[in-house]
C-alpha positions in Angstrom: -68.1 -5.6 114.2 -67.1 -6.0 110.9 -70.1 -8.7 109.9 -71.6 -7.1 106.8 -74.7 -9.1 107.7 -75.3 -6.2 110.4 -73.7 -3.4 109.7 -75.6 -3.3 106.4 -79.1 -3.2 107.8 -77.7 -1.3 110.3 -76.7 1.9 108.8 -79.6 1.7 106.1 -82.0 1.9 109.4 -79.6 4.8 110.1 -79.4 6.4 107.1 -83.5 6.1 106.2 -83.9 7.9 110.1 -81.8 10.1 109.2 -83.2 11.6 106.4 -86.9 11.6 107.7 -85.6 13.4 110.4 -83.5 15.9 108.6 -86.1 16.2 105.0 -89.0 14.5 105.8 -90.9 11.5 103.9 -91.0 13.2 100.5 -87.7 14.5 100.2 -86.3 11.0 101.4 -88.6 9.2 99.1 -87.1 11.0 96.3 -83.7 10.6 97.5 -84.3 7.0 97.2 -86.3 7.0 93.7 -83.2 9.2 92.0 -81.1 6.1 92.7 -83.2 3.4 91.1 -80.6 2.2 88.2 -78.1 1.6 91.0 -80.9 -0.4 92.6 -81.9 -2.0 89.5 -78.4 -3.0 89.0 -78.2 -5.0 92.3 -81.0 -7.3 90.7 -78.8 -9.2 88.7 -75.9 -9.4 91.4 -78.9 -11.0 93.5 -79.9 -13.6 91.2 -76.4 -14.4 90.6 -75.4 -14.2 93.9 -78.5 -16.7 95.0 -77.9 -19.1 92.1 -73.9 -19.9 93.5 -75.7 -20.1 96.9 -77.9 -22.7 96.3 -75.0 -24.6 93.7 -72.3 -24.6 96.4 -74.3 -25.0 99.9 -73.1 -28.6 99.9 -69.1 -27.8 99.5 -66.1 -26.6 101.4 -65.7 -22.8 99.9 -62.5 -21.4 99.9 -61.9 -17.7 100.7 -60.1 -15.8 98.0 -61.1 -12.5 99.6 -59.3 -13.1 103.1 -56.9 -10.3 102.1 -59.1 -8.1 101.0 -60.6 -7.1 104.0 -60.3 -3.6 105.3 -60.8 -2.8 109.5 -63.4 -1.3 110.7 -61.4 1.8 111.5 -59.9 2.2 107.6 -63.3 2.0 106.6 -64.4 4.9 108.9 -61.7 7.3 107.8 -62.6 6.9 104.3 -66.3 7.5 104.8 -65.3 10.9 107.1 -63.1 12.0 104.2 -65.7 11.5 101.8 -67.5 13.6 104.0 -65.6 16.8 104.2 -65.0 16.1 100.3 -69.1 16.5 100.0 -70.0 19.2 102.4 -67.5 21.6 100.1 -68.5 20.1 96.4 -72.3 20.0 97.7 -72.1 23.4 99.3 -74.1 22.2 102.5 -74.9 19.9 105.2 -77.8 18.8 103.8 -76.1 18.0 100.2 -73.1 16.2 102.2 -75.8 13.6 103.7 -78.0 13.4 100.8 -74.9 10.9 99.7 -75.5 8.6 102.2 -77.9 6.5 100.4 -75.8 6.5 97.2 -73.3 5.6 99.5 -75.0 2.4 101.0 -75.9 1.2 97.5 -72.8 1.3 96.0 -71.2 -0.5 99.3 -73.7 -3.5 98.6 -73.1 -3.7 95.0 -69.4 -3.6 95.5 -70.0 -6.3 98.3 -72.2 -8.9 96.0 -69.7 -8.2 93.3 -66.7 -9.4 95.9 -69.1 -12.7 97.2 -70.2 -13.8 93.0 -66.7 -13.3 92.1 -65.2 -15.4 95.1 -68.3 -18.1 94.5 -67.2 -18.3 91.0 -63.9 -18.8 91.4 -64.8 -21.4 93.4 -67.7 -22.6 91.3 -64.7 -23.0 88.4 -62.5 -24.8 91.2 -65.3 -27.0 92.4 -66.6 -28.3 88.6 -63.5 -28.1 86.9 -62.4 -31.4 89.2 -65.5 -33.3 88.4 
């Protein structure tokens, strides 16, 4: 339950119905064009983030983010805290879950910054020895 790899997607597909449902296509579309420098910024985090991929697929990687993990349950009293923190600053339901997206994109860029950090530690690890 905690696979990134699905949960990810998951509550994107979430979010995306979500908002059609609750603004419709153009209010959603704008949501989503408001945040385009946090999306722009996950550009480089991909490009970095593919470029220790393809140097490291044929070694042993060792996790230095094991204890950094959080349980699914931490991570879902957080986001309902967050919550009732937006619905009073943004004065309405609508404003609370017009978040969401923001949300999602700064949980991916926090992610591929946790993943290029732990490849390049062990990028130095790994290249340092040779």
């Amino acid at each position: 339950m905690n696979n990134p790899k699905i949960l990810f997607p998951l509550a994107l597909i979430g979010i995306i119905a979500t908002y059609f449902f609750v603004f419709g296509q153009e209010k959603t579309l704008e949501i989503i064009k408001e945040e385009y420098l946090f999306l722009l910024a996950l550009i480089p985090l991909i490009v970095a983030f593919i470029f220790f991929k393809i140097k490291l697929k044929d070694y042993e990687l060792i996790d230095f983010n094991k204890n950094s993990n959080l349980s699914f349950k931490s991570i879902v009293m957080f986001f309902l805290i967050f919550q009732v923190v937006d619905y009073f600053s943004e004065g309405s339901f609508e404003g609370m879950i017009s978040l969401w997206f923001l949300y999602w994109v700064m949980g991916i860029i926090a992610l591929l910054l946790m993943e290029n950090i732990n490849f390049y530690r062990n990028y130095k690890l790994i290249y340092k020895t040779k």
